[in-house]
TIPAKOL-417084 format. One record per residue (C-alpha): x, y, z; residue in one letter. Coordinates in nm, 4 decimals. Layout:
BEGIN
+----------+----------+----------+------+
:        x :        y :        z : code :
+----------+----------+----------+------+
:        X :        Y :        Z :    A :
...
+----------+----------+----------+------+
END
This chain:
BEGIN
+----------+----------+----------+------+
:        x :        y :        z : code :
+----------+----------+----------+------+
:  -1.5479 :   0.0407 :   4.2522 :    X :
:  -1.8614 :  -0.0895 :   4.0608 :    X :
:  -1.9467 :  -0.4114 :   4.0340 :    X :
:  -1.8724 :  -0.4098 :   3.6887 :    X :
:  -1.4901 :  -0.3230 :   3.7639 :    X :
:  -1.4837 :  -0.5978 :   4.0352 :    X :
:  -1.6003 :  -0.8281 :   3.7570 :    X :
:  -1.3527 :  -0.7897 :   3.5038 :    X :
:  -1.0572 :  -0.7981 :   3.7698 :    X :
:  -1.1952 :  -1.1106 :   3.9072 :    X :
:  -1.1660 :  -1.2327 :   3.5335 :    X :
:  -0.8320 :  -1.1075 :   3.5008 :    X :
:  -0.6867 :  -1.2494 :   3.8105 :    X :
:  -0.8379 :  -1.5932 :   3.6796 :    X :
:  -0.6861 :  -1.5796 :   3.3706 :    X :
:  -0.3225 :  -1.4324 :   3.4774 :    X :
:  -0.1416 :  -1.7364 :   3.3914 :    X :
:  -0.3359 :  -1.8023 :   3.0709 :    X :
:  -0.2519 :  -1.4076 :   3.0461 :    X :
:   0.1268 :  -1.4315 :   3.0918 :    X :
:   0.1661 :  -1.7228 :   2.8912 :    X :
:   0.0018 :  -1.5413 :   2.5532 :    X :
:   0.2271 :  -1.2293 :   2.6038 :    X :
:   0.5102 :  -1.4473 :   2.6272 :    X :
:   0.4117 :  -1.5605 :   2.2946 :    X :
:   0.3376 :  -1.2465 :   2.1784 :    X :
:   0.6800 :  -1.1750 :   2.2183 :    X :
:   0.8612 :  -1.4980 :   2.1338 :    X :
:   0.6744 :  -1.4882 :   1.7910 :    X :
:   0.7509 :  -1.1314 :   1.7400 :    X :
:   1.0930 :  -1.1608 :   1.7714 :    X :
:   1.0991 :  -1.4402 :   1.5217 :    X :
:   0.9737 :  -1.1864 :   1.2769 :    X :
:   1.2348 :  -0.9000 :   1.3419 :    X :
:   1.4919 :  -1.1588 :   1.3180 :    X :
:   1.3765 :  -1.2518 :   0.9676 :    X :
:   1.3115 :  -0.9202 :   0.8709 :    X :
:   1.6668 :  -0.8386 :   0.9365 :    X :
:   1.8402 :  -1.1334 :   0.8034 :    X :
:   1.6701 :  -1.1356 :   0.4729 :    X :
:   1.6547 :  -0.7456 :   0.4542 :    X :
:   2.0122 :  -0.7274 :   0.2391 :    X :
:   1.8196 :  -0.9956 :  -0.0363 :    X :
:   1.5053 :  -0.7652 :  -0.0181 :    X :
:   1.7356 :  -0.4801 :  -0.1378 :    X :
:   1.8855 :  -0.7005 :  -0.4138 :    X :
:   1.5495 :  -0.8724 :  -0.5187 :    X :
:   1.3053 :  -0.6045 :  -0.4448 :    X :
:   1.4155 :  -0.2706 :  -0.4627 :    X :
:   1.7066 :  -0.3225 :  -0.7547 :    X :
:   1.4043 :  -0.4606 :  -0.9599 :    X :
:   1.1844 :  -0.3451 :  -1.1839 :    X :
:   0.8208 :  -0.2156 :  -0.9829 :    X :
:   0.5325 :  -0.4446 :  -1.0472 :    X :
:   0.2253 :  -0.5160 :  -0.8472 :    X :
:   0.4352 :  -0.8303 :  -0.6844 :    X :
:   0.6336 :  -0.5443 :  -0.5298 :    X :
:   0.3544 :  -0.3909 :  -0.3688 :    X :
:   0.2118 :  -0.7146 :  -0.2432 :    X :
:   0.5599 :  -0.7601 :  -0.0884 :    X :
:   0.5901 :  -0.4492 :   0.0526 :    X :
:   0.2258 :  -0.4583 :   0.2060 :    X :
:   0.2867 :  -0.8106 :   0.2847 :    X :
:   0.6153 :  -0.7732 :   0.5095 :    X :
:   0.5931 :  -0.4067 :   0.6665 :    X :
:   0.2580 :  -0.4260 :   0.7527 :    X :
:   0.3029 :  -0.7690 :   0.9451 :    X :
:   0.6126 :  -0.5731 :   1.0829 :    X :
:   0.4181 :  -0.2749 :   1.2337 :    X :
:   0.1361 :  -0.5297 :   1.3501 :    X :
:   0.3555 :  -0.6519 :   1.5564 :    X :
:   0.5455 :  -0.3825 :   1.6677 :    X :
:   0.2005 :  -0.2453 :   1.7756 :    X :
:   0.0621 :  -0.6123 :   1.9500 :    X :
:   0.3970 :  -0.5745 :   2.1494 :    X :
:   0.3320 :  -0.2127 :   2.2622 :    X :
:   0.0389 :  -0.3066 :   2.3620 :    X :
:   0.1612 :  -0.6214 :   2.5953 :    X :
:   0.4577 :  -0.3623 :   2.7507 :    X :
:   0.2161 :  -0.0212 :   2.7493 :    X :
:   0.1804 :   0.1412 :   3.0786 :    X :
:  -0.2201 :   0.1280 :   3.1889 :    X :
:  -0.4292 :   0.2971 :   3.4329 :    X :
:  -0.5981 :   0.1726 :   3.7378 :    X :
:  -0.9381 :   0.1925 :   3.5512 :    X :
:  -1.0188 :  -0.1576 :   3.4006 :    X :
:  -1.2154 :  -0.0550 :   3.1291 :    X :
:  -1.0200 :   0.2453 :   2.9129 :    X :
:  -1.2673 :   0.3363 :   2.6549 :    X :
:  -1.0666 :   0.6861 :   2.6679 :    X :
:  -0.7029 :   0.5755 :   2.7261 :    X :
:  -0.4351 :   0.4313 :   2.5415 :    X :
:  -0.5512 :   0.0502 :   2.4764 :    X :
:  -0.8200 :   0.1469 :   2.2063 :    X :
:  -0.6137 :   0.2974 :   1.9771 :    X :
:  -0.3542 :   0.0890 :   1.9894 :    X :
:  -0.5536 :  -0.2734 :   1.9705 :    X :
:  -0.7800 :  -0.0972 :   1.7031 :    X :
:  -0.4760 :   0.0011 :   1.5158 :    X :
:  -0.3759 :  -0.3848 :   1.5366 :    X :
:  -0.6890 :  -0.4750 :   1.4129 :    X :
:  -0.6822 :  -0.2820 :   1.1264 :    X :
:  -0.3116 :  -0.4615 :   1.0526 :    X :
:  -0.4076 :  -0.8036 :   1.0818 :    X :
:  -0.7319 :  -0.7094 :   0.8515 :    X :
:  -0.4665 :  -0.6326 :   0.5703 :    X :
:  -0.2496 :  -0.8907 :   0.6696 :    X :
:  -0.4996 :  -1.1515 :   0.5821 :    X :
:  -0.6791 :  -0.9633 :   0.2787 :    X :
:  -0.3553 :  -0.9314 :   0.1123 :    X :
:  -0.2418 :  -1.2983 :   0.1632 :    X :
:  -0.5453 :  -1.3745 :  -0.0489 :    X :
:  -0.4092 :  -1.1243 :  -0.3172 :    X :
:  -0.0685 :  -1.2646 :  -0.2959 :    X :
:  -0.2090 :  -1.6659 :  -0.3812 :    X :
:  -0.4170 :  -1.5058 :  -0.6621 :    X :
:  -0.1343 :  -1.3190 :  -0.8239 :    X :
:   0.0876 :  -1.6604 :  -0.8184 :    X :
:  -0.2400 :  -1.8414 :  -0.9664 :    X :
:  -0.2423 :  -1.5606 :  -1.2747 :    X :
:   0.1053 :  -1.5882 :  -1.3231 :    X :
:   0.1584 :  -1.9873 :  -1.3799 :    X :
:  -0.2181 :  -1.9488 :  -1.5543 :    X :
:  -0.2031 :  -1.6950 :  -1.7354 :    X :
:  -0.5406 :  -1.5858 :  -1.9127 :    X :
:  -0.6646 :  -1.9133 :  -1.8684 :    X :
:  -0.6952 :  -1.9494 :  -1.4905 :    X :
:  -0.9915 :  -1.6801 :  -1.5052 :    X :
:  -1.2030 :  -1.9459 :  -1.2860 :    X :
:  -0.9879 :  -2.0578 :  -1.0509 :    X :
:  -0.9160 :  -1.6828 :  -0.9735 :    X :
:  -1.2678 :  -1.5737 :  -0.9477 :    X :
:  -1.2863 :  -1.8636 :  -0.6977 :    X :
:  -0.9869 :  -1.7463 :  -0.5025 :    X :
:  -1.0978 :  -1.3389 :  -0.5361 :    X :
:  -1.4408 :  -1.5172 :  -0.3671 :    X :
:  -1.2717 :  -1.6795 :  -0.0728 :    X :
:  -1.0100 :  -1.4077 :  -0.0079 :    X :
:  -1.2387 :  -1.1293 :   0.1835 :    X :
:  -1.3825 :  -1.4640 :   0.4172 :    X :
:  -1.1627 :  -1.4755 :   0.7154 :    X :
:  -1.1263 :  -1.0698 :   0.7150 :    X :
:  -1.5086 :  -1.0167 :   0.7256 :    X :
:  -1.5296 :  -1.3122 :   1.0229 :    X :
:  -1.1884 :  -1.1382 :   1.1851 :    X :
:  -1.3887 :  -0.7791 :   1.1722 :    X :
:  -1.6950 :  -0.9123 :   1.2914 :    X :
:  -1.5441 :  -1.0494 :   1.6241 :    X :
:  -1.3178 :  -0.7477 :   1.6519 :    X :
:  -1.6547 :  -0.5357 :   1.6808 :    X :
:  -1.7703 :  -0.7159 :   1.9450 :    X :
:  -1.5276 :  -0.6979 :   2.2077 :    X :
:  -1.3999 :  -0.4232 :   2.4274 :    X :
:  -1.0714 :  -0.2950 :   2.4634 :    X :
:  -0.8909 :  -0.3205 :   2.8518 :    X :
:  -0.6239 :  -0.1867 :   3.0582 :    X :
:  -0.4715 :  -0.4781 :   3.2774 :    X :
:  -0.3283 :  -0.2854 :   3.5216 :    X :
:  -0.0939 :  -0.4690 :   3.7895 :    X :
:   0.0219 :  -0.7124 :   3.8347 :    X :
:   0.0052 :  -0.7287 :   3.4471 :    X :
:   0.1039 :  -0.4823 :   3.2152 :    X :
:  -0.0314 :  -0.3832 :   2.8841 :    X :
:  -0.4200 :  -0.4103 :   2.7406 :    X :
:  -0.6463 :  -0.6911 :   2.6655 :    X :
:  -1.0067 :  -0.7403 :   2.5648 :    X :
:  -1.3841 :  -0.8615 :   2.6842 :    X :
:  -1.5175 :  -1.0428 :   2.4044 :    X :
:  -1.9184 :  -0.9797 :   2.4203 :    X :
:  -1.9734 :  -1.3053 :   2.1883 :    X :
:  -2.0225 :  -1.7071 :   2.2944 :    X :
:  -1.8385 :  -1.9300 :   2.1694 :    X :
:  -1.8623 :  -2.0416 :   1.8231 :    X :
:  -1.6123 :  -2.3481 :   1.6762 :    X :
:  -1.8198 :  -2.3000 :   1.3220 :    X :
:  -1.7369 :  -1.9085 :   1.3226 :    X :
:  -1.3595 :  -1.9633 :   1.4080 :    X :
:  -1.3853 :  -2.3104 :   1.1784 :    X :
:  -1.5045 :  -2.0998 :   0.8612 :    X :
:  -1.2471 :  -1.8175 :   0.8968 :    X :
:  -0.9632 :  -2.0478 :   0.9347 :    X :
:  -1.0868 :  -2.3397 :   0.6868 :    X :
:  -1.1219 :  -2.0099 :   0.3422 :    X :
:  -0.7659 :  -1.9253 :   0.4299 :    X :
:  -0.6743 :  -2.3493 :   0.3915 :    X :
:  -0.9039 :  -2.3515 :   0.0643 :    X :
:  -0.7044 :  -2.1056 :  -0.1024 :    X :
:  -0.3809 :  -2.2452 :  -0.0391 :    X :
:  -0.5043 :  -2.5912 :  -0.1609 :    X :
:  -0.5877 :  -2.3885 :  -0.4468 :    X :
:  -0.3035 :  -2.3075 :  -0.4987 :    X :
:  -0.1199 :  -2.6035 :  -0.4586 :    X :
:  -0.3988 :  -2.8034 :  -0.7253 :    X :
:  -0.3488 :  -2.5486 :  -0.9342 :    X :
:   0.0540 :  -2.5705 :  -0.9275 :    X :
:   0.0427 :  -2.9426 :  -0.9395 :    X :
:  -0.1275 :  -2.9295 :  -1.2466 :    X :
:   0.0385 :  -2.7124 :  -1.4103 :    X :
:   0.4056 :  -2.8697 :  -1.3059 :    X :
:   0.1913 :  -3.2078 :  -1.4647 :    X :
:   0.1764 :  -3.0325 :  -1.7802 :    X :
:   0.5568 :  -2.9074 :  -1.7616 :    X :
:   0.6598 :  -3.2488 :  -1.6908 :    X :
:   0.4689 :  -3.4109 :  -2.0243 :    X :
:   0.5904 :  -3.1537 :  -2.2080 :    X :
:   0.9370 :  -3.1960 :  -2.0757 :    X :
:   0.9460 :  -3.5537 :  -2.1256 :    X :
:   0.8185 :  -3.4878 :  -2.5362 :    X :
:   1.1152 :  -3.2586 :  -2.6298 :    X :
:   1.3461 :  -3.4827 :  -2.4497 :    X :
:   1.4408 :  -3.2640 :  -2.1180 :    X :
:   1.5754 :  -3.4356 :  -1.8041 :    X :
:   1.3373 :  -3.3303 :  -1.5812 :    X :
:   1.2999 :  -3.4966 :  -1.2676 :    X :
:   0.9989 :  -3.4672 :  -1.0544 :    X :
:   1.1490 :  -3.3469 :  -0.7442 :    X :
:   1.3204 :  -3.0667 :  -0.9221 :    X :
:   0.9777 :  -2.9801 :  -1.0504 :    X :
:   0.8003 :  -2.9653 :  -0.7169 :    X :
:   1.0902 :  -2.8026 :  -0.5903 :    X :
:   1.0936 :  -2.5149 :  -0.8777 :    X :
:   0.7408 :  -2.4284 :  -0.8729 :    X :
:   0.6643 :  -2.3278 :  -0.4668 :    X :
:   0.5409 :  -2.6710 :  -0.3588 :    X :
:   0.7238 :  -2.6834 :  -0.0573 :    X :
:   0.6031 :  -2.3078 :   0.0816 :    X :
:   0.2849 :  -2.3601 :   0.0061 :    X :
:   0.2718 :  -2.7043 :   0.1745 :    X :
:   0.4550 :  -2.5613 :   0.5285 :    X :
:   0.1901 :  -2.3120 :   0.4889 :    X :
:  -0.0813 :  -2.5369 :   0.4825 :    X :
:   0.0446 :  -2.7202 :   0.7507 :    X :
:   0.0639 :  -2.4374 :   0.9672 :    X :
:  -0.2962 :  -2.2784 :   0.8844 :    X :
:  -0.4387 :  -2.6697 :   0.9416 :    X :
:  -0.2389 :  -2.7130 :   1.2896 :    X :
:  -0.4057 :  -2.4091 :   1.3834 :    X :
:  -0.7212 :  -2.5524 :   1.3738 :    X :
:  -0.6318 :  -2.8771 :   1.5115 :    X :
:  -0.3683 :  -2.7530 :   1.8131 :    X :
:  -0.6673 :  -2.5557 :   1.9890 :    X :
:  -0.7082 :  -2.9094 :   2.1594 :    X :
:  -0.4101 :  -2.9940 :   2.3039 :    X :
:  -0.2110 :  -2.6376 :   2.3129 :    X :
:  -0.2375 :  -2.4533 :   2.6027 :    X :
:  -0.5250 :  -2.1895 :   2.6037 :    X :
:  -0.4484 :  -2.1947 :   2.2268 :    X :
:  -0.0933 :  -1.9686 :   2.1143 :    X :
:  -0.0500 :  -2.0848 :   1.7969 :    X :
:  -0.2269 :  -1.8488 :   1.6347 :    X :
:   0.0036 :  -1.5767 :   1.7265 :    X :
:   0.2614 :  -1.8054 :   1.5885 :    X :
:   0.0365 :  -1.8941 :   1.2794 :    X :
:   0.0496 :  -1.5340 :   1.1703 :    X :
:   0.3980 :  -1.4765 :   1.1950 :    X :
:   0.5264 :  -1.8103 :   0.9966 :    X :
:   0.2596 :  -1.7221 :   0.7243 :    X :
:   0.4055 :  -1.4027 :   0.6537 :    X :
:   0.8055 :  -1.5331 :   0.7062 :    X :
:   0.7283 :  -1.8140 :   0.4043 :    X :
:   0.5377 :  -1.6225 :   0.1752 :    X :
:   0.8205 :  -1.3164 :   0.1998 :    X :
:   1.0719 :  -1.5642 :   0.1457 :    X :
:   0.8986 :  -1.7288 :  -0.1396 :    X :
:   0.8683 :  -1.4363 :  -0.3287 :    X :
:   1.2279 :  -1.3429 :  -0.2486 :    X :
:   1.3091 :  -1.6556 :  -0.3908 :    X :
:   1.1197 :  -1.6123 :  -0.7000 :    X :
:   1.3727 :  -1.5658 :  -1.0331 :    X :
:   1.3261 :  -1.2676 :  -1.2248 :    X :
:   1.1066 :  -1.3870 :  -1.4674 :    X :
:   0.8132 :  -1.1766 :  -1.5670 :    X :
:   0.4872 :  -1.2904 :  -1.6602 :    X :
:   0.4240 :  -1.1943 :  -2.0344 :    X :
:   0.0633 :  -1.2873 :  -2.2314 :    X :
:   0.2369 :  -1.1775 :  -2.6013 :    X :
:   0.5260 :  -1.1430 :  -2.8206 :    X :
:   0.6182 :  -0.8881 :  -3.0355 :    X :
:   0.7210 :  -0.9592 :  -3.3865 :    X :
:   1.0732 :  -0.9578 :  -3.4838 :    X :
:   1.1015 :  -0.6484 :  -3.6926 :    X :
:   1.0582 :  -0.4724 :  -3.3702 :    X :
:   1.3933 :  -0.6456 :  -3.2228 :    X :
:   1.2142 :  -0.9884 :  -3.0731 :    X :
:   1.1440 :  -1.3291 :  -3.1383 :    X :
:   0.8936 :  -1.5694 :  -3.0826 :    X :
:   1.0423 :  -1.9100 :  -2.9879 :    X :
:   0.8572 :  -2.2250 :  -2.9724 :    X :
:   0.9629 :  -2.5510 :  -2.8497 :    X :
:   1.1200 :  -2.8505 :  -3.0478 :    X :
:   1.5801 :  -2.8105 :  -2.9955 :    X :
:   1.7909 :  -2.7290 :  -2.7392 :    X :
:   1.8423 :  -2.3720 :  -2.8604 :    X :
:   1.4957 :  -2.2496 :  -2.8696 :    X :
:   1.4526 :  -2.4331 :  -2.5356 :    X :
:   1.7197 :  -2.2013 :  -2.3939 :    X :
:   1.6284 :  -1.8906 :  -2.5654 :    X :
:   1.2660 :  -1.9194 :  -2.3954 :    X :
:   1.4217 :  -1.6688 :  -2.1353 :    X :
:   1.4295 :  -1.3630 :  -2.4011 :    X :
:   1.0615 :  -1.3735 :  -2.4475 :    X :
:   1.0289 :  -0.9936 :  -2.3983 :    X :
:   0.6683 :  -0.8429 :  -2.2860 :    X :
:   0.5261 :  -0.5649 :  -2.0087 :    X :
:   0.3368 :  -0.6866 :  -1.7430 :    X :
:   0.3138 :  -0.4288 :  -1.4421 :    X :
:   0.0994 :  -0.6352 :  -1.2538 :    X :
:   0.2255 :  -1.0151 :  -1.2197 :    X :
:   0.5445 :  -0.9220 :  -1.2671 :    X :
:   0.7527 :  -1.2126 :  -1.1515 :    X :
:   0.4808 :  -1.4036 :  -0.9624 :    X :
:   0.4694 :  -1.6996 :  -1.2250 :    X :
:   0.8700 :  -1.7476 :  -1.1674 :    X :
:   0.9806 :  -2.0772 :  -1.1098 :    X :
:   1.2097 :  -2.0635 :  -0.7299 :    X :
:   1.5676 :  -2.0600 :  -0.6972 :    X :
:   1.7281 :  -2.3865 :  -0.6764 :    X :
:   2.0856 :  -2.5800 :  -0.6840 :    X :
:   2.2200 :  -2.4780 :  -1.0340 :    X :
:   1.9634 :  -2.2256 :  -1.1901 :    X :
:   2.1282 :  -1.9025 :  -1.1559 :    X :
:   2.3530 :  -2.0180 :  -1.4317 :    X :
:   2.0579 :  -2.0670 :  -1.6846 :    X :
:   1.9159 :  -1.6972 :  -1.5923 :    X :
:   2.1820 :  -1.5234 :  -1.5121 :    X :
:   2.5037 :  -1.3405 :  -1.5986 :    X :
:   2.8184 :  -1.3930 :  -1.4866 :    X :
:   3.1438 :  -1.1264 :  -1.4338 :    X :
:   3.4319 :  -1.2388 :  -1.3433 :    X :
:   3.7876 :  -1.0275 :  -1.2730 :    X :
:   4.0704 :  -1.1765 :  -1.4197 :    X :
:   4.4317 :  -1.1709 :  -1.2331 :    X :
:   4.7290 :  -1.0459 :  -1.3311 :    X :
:   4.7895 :  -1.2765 :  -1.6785 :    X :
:   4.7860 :  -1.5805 :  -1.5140 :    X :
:   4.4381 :  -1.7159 :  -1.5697 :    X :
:   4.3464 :  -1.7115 :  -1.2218 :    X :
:   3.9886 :  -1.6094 :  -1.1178 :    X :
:   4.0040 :  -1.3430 :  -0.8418 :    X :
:   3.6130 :  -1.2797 :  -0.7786 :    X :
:   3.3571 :  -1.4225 :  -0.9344 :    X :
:   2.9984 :  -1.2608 :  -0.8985 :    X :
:   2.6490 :  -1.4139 :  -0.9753 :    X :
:   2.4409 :  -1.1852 :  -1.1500 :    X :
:   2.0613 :  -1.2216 :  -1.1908 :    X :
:   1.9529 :  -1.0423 :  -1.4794 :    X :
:   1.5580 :  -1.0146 :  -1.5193 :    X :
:   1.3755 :  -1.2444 :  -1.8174 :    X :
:   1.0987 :  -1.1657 :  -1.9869 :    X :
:   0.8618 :  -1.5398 :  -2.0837 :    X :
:   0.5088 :  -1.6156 :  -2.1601 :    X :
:   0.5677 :  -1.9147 :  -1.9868 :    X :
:   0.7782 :  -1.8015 :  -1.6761 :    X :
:   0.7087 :  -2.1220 :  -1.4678 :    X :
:   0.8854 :  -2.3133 :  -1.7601 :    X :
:   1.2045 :  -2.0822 :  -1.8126 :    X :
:   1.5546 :  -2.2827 :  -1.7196 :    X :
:   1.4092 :  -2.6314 :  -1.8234 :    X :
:   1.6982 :  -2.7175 :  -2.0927 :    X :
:   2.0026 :  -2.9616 :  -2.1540 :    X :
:   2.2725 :  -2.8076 :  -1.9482 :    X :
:   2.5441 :  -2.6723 :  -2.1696 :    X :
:   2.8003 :  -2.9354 :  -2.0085 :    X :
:   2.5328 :  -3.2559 :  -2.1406 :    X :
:   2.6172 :  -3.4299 :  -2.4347 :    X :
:   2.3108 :  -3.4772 :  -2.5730 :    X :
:   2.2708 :  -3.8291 :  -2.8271 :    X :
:   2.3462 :  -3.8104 :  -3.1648 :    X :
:   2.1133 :  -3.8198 :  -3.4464 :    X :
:   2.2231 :  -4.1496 :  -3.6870 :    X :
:   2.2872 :  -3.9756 :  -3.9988 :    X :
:   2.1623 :  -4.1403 :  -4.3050 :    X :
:   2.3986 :  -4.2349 :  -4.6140 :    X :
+----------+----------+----------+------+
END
């Protein structure tokens, strides 16, 4: 045995606890993911695959089965079978953690692709800056992430552990690790300022044409509350480094970034992102605001977008499948009774999707104008 070999087991027998603690991790956090993956799986088929394709879909799709195979590949790698030979350059461990790296390089590219679709959908045309700021910070942390991942090599454990690890030929650097971490946190304040501003403007406009709309129904329409757990996770993985052990949350970090921002777009109505109107000889109308009807009728805006598609939809909450959907209902036997009543989401077409739903409820009687003699 060279005294290379003797090296790296003497590291490896240091670290085993540090070692065993991060698989178990790896694990724990994986199976958090499956679990999610199959409970939400029968509202993917409803709210994915039963609607119509737009680029949202594919950042979906990218977004959830990559993360999925990532870490169905991390955990093969934790429960693979090594050699006796502590460094593998030949065996089974390079593939396999070079596959994962390639995984978590997508993973994090198209996160920044997913907060820049949601920006052009509540922006529209007009959030061209913003956008260009976000399309800027979005390749950061994947160029960092690839940089590292060059400079490491790949291990086979070999007992008492199982599974492969890595040698990481760099020092330490907080402001390398800092700067990858702190371009995914800008973007997702981005986000959120950009959001905020535009729920302002909702709010104002709301308030002029008379609408009941109260604040907290606001932040909770327009993603506020995903994209503030996801801060908070992306921050407390910068700050938990110093009092986590040997530092696990990032294997967590990954997995809860991917769970919210699959369930936020799940959540998303099916409101697509238009930028014009037709005119009404060919079968549509423009609407603008000012009565109750129009403010209703904003939801048959019709337009094509194939690439937004729904990412400028407001999210589902208490009492707003009734304002976008459809309802059937079977009837009993003469009697009146109800014997199944099934929601039905039918898909809107709005230049303004983040606004869609905002309206006197049918059931409000709304104050009488004084009529003059």
């Amino acid at each position: 045995m060279s005294s290379d070999d003797e090296s790296i087991e003497q590291q490896i027998l240091d670290s085993f606890s540090r070692l065993l603690v991060e698989n178990y991790c790896i694990i724990a956090s994986s199976v958090l993911l499956f679990a999610d993956f199959f409970i939400t799986f029968p509202e993917e088929v409803e709210r994915i695959w039963k609607r119509r394709f737009t680029g949202a879909t594919v950042v979906f799709l990218i977004t959830r089965y990559v993360a999925v195979a990532e870490r169905i590949t991390l955990v093969t790698s934790v429960f693979l079978p090594t050699l006796q030979d502590k460094v593998c350059h030949l065996g089974y461990c390079v593939p396999v953690l070079r596959l994962d790296d390639t995984l978590t390089d997508i993973s994090y590219l198209i996160f920044g692709i997913f907060m820049m679709l949601r920006a052009r959908g509540i922006w529209g045309p007009r959030g061209w800056f913003p956008i260009a700021l976000l399309a800027f910070l979005t390749p950061v942390r994947t160029i960092v992430t690839m940089y590292v991942q060059t400079h490491y090599t790949p291990i086979a454990f070999g007992l008492p552990l199982y599974g492969c690890g890595a040698i990481y030929n760099l020092s330490e650097d907080a402001i390398r690790g800092i700067t990858s971490k702190a371009s995914s946190i800008s973007i997702d304040i981005v986000v959120l300022v950009l959001t905020w501003v535009r729920t302002l403007g909702i709010k104002r406009e709301s308030r002029r044409l008379g609408l009941h709309t109260p604040i907290v129904t606001l932040l909770l329409r327009d993603g506020t509350m995903y994209f503030l757990v996801i801060l908070f996770i992306q921050v407390f993985s910068i700050v938990s480094s110093d009092f986590v052990l040997w530092d696990v949350w990032p294997y967590f970090d990954q997995v809860f970034t991917v769970i919210f921002s699959c369930r936020f777009m799940l959540n998303l109505r099916g409101v697509y992102l238009s930028s014009t109107t037709t005119s009404s000889a060919e079968g549509d109308t423009t609407y603008h605001f000012g009565t109750n009807s129009t403010a209703r009728a904003l939801s048959t805006l019709h337009f094509t977008s194939s690439v937004v598609g729904n990412m400028g939809a407001p999210v589902h909450t208490f009492g707003s499948a009734s304002s976008s959907g459809s309802r059937s209902a079977t009837v009993g036997d003469g009697g009146g009774d109800i014997v199944g009543v099934e929601e039905v989401e039918k898909p809107e077409m709005s230049s303004d999707p983040l606004f869609v739903g905002l309206h006197h409820p049918e059931c409000m009687e709304l104050p009488e104008t004084p009529m003059t003699p």
